[in-house]
Each structure stands twice: as C-alpha cells, then as structure tokens.
C-alpha positions as CSV (number, residue, x, y, z in Angstrom):
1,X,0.0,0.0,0.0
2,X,1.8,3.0,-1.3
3,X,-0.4,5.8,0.5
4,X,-3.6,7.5,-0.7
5,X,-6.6,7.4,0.7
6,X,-7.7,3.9,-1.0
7,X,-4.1,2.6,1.1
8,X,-5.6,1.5,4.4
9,X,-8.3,-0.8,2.6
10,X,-5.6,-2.3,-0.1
11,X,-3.6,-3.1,2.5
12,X,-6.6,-5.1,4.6
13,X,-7.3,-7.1,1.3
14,X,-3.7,-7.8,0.8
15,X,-3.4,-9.2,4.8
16,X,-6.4,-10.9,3.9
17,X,-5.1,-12.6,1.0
18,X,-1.8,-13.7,3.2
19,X,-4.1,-15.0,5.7
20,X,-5.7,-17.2,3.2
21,X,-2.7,-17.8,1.4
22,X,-1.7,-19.7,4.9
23,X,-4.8,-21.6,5.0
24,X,-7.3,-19.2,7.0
25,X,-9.8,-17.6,4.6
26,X,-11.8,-15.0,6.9
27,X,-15.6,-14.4,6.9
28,X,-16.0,-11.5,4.4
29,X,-18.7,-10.3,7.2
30,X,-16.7,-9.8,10.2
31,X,-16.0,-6.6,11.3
32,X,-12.5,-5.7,10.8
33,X,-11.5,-6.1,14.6
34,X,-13.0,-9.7,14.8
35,X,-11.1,-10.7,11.6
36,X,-8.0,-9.0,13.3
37,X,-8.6,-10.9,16.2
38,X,-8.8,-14.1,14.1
39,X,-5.7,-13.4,12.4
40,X,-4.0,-13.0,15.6
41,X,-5.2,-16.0,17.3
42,X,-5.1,-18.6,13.9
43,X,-1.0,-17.2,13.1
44,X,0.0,-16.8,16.7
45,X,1.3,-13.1,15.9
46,X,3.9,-11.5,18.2
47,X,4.2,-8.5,19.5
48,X,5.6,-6.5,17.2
49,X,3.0,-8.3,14.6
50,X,-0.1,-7.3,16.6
51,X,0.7,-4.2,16.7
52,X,1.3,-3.4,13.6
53,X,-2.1,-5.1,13.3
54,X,-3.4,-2.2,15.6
55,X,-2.5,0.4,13.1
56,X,-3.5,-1.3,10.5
57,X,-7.2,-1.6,12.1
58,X,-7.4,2.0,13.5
59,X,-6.6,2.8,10.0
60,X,-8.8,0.8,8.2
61,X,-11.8,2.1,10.5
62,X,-10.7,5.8,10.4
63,X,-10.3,5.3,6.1
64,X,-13.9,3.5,6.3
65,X,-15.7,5.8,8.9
66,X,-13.8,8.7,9.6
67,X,-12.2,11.9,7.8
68,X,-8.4,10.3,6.4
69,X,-5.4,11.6,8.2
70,X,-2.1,11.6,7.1
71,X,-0.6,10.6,3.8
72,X,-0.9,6.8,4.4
73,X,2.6,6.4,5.2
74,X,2.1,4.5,8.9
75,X,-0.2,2.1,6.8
76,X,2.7,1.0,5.0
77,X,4.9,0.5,8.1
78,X,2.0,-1.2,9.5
79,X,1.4,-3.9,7.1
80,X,5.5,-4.3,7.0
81,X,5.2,-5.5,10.7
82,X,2.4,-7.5,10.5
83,X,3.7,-9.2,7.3
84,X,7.0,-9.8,9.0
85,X,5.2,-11.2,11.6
86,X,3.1,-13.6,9.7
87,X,6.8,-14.9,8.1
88,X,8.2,-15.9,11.6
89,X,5.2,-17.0,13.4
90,X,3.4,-18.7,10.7
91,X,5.8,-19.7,7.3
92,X,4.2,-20.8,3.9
93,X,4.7,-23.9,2.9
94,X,6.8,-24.2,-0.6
95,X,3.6,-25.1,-2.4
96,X,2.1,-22.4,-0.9
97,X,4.6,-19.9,-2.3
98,X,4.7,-21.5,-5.3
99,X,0.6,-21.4,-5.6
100,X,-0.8,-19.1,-2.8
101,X,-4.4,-19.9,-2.3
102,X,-5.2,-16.3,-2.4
103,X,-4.4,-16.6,-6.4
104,X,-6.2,-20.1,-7.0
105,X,-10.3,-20.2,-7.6
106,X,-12.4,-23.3,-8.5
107,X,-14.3,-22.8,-11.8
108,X,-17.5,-22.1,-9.5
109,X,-15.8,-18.7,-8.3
110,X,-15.5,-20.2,-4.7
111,X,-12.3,-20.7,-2.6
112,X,-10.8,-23.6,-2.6
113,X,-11.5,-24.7,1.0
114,X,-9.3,-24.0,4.1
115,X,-7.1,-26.4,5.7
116,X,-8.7,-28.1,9.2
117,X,-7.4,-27.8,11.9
118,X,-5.7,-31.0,11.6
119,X,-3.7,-29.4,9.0
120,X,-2.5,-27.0,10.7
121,X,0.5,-27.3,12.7
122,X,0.3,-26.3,16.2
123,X,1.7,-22.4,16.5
124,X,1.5,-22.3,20.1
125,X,-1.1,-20.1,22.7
126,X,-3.6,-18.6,21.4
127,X,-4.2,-14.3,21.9
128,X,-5.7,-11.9,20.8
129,X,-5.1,-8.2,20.3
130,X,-5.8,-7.2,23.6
C-alpha cells in the first residue's frame, strides 16, 4: 500500500489474502477487529505483529468511517510489521509460495477450502489483540 486514501483498505485485502494464502480464509462479514482478532489468534502473531495489526485496524476504521489523516505512510509500516510477523510465526509452505491460495479459484468462483485444523500445525497459545 503506497499511501492515498484507498491505502488503508488495499492493504486489509492484501493481509487478507496472506491470511488465506496460509490456509485461514476470513468471513467476508466480520467486522475488521474480529477478523483482526482471528488473524492473531489462527497465526499466533507476536508482539511487534499485533501491533502493527493495531494500526493497521485503527486505519482501516478511520479510512472507512472517519475523515483520512495523514498521507498513508504509517499504513505501510503497518502492514510491513504485520507481514514480517506472519513470516516468523506462521511460514508458507513451498507449495504455498509457489501457488498461494489467495491466487487459485475453483471454476464455481468459490475458494478452494481452508485447511482443518488437523492441517494446521500447532503455533503455540492462542491471543488476541488485547
């Protein structure tokens, strides 16, 4: 997300997409503090991750509900962390770099489905954003 006023809700869709990408596809009608929530509790994000992941939300909200602020700059540092954060706590798989689910739909439009939690490895304690 370069900055703009559209750069708060790119950059959503594009932690989103990693989220998927690692096997958690989102319900598109959470609120963007539940999803957040989710994202921390499925990827066991650190610190440094959620709070990125706090910016990221307070900038979404203020983007979606709110006069914008700024030049969008802090959205980018924002997603930097949280991406970062995603790469330690919760690696992709070499198929999934080489075909990220975020890019792959079934001829129905639909996602393919996510992975179980059997899948999944075990990441550790669950928490949330708090």
């Amino acid at each position: 997300a370069a900055g703009g006023p559209a750069a708060a809700a790119a950059a959503w869709r594009e932690l989103l997409a990693e989220s998927r990408d690692r096997g958690s596809a989102l319900c598109p009608t959470e609120t963007v503090r539940v999803a957040a929530d989710r994202l921390v509790r499925v990827h066991a994000l650190d610190a440094d991750g959620r709070e990125g992941l706090r910016s990221l939300v307070r900038a979404v909200e203020q983007s979606w509900y709110g006069a914008a602020s700024g030049d969008g700059s802090e959205v980018g540092v924002a997603v930097a962390r949280v991406r970062a954060s995603l790469r330690r706590c919760a690696p992709l798989s070499l198929r999934a770099r080489l075909l990220p689910r975020s890019l792959l739909f079934r001829r129905d439009g639909q996602e393919p489905p996510a992975l179980g939690a059997e899948d999944q490895p075990d990441r550790g304690p669950r928490v949330g954003l708090g």
